[in-house]
C-alpha positions as CSV (number, residue, x, y, z in Angstrom):
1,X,-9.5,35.4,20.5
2,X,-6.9,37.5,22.2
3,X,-4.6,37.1,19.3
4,X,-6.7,37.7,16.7
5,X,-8.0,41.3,18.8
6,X,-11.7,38.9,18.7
7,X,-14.1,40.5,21.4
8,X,-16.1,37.7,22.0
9,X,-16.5,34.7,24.9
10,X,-15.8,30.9,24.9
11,X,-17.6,29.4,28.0
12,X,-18.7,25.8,29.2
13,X,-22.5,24.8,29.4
14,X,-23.8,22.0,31.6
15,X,-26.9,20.9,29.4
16,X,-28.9,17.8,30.2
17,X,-29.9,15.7,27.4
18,X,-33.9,17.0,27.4
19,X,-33.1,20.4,27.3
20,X,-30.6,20.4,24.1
21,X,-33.4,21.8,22.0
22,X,-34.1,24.6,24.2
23,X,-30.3,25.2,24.3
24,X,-30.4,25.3,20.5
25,X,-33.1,27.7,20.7
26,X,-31.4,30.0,22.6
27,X,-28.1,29.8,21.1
28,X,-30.1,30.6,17.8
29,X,-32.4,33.7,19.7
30,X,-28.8,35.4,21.4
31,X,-26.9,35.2,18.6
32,X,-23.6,32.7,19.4
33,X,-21.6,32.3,16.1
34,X,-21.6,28.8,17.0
35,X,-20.6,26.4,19.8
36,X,-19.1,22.8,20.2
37,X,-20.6,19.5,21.5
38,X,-18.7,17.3,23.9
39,X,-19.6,13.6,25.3
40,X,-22.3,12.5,25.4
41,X,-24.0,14.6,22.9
42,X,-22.1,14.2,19.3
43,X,-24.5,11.9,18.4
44,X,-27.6,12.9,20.0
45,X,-27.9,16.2,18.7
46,X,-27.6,15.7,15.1
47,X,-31.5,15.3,14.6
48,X,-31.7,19.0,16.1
49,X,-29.6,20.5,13.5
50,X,-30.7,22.2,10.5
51,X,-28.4,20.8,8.3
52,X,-25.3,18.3,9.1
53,X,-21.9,17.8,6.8
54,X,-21.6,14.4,5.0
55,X,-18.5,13.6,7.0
56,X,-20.2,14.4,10.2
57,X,-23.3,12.4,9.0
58,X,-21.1,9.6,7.9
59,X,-19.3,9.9,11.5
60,X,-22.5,10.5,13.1
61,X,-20.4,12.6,15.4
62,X,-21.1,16.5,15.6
63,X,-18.4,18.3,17.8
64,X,-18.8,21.5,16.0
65,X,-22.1,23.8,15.8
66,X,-22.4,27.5,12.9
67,X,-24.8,29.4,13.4
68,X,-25.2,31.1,10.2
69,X,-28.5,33.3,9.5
70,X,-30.1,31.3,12.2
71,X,-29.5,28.1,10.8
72,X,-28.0,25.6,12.3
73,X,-25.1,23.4,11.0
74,X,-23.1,20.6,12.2
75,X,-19.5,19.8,11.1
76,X,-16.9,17.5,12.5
77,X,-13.3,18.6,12.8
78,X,-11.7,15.6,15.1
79,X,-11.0,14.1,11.5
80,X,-8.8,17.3,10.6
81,X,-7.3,17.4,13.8
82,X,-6.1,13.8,14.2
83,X,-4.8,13.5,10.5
84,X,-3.2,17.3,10.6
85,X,-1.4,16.7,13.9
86,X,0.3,13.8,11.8
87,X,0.8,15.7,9.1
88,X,2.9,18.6,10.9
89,X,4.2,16.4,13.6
90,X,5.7,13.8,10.9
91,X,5.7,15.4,7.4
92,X,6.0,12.3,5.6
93,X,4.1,9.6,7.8
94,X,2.2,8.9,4.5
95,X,5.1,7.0,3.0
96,X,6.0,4.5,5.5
97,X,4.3,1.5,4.3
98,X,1.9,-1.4,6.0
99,X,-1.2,-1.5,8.1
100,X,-2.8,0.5,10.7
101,X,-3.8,-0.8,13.9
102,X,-6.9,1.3,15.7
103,X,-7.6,0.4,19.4
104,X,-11.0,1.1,20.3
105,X,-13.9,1.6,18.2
106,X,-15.8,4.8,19.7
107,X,-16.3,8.1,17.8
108,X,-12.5,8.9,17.7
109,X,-11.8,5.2,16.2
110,X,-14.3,6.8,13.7
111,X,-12.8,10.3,13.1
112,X,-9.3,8.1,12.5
113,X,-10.5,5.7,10.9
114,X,-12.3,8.0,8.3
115,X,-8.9,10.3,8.1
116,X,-6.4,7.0,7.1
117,X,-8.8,6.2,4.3
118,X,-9.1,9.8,2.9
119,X,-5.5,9.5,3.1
120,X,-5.2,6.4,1.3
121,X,-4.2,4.4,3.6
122,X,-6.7,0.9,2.9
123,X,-5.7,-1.9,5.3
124,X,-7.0,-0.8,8.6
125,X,-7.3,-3.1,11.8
126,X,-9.7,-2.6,14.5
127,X,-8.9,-3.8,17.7
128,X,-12.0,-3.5,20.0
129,X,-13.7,-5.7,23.1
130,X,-17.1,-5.3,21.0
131,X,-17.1,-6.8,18.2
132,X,-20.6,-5.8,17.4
133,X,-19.5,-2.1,17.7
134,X,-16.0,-2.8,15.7
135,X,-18.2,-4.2,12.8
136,X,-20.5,-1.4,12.9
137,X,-17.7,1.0,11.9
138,X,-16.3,-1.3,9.5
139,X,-19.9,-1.3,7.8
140,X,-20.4,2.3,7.8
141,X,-17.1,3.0,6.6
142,X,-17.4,0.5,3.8
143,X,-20.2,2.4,2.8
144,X,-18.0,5.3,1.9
145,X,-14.6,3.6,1.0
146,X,-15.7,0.3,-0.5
147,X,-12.4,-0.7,-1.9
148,X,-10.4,-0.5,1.8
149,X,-9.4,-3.5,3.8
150,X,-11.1,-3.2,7.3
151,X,-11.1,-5.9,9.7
152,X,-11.7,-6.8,13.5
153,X,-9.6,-8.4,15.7
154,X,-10.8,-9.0,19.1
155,X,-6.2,-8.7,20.2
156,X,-3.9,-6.9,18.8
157,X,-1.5,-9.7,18.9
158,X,-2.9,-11.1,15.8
159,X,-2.7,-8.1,13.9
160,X,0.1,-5.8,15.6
161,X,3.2,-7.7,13.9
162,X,4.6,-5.4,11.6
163,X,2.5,-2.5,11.9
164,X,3.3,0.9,10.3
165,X,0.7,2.7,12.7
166,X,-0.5,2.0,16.1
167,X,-3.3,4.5,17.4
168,X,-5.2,4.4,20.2
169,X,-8.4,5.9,20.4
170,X,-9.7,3.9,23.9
171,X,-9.6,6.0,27.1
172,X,-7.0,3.0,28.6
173,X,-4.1,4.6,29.6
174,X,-6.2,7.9,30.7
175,X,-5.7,9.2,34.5
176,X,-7.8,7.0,36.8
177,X,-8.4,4.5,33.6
178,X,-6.4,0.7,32.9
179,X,-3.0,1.2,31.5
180,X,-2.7,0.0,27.6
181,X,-0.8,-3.3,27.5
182,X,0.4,-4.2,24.5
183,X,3.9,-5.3,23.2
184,X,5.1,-3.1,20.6
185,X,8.3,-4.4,20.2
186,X,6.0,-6.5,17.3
187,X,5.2,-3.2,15.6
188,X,7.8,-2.7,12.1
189,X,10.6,-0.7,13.4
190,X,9.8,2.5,11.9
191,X,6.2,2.7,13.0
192,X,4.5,5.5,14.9
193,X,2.4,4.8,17.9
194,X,0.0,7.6,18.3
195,X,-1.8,7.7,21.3
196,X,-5.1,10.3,21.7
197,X,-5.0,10.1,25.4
198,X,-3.7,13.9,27.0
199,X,-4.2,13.1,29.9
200,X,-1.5,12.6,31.3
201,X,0.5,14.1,28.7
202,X,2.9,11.3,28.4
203,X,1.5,8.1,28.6
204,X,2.7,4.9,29.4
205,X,2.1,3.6,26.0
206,X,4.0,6.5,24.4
207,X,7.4,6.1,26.6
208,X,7.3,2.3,26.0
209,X,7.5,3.8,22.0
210,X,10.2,5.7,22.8
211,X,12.2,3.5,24.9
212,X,12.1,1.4,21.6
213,X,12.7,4.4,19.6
214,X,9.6,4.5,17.9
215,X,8.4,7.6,16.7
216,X,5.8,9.0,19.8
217,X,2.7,11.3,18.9
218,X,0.5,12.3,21.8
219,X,-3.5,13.5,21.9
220,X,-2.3,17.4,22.7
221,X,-2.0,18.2,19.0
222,X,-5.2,16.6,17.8
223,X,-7.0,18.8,20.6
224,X,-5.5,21.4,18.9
225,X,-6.0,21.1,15.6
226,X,-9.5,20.2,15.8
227,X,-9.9,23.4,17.1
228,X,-8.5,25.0,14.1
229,X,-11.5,24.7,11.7
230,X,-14.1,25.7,13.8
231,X,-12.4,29.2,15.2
232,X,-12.4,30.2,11.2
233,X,-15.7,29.0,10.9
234,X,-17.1,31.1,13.6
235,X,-15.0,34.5,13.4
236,X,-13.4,34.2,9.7
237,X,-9.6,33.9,11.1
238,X,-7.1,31.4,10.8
239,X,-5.3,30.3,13.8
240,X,-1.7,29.2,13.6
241,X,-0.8,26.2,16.3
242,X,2.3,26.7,17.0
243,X,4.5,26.4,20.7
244,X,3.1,29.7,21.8
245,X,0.1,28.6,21.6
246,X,0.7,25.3,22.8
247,X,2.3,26.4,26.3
248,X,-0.9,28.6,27.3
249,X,-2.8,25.5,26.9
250,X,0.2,23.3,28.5
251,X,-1.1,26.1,31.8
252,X,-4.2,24.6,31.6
253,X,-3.6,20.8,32.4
């Protein structure tokens, strides 16, 4: 906001689950351009909306709220911001060839899942204690891309050998959660582990990758870059993530 000379104010909102309506109301009555949704809500408040995107719907994830003309509508940028913080952190991730392994199978597994098949990339592991929920995803995404390969492995030691792309969508390896075991000396010797934890900024998992000298993406950039979208939604201007931008967030943490 500041950058862009924007006069306007981002601030948090403790809502209990009953009273997202009458939030909505009054987001609607004092005129917000918009807001986003957090855990636990991306799901919950999609049948508040007046309208909701297909990928959102398809996702059933909402992170992002425009208020246009006092309507309503529901996006979902954590797809654009996992796949774009590939994209500029590793140009040319695309072209290394071989599967994907995904670790976990919550709404981020979703938002990754859904931006490696836009992308083309069809053989997708799912790695994921429940398999009930792992197959879930599988199904809905099947839905959408019907000629992908998706399938559930309850270990990644069945699927992990030779591995283009390991990404971990699970909160394991977060502050105060279980470290992320796995031995990625299996992965293909050009692959990229790509962890969404940011908390702590460097995790366990991601110096194991470089101590092998794997290529190492943190969460930081898809925080970001998710971001992006709904700032030029609401006020109209693009936002450029670069290390400026990076560092007053870096304050932050």
């Amino acid at each position: 906001m500041r950058q862009n000379n924007i006069s306007a104010r981002y601030s948090a909102f403790n809502v209990k689950k009953e009273e997202l309506p009458l939030f909505i109301k009054r987001a609607v009555e004092e005129n917000f351009v918009g807001f986003n949704v957090t855990l636990p809500y991306k799901s919950s408040i999609i049948p508040f909306l007046d309208e909701v995107s297909k990928e959102a719907r398809a996702l059933g994830a909402v992170n992002t709220v425009l208020i246009k003309e006092k309507r309503t509508l529901g996006f979902n940028t954590d797809t654009f911001g996992f796949i774009e913080n590939l994209n500029r952190s590793i140009p040319k991730w695309a072209e290394r060839k071989g599967s994907a392994v995904i670790i976990g199978a919550g709404g981020a597994a979703r938002a990754a899942v859904w931006s490696l098949l836009e992308k083309n990339i069809y053989e997708i592991k799912i790695v994921n204690r429940s398999q009930k929920r792992a197959l879930a995803l599988i199904l809905d995404m099947k839905h959408y891309f019907p000629h992908a390969s998706l399938e559930y492995a309850a270990n990644y030691e069945s699927v992990i050998k030779n591995a283009i792309l390991l990404v971990n969508t699970s909160s394991l390896g977060m502050t105060g959660q279980p470290p992320l075991n796995i031995k990625l000396d299996l992965l293909n010797k050009n692959a990229i582990v790509y962890d969404l934890v940011y908390s702590p900024m460097r995790t366990d998992l991601l110096m194991a990758a470089e101590k092998l000298r794997l290529v190492a993406l943190g969460g930081l950039g898809m925080l970001l870059y998710q971001a992006v979208p709904a700032f030029t939604m609401w006020y109209g201007s693009h936002v450029t993530v670069n290390n400026k931008l990076r560092k007053i967030i870096l304050k932050q943490f």
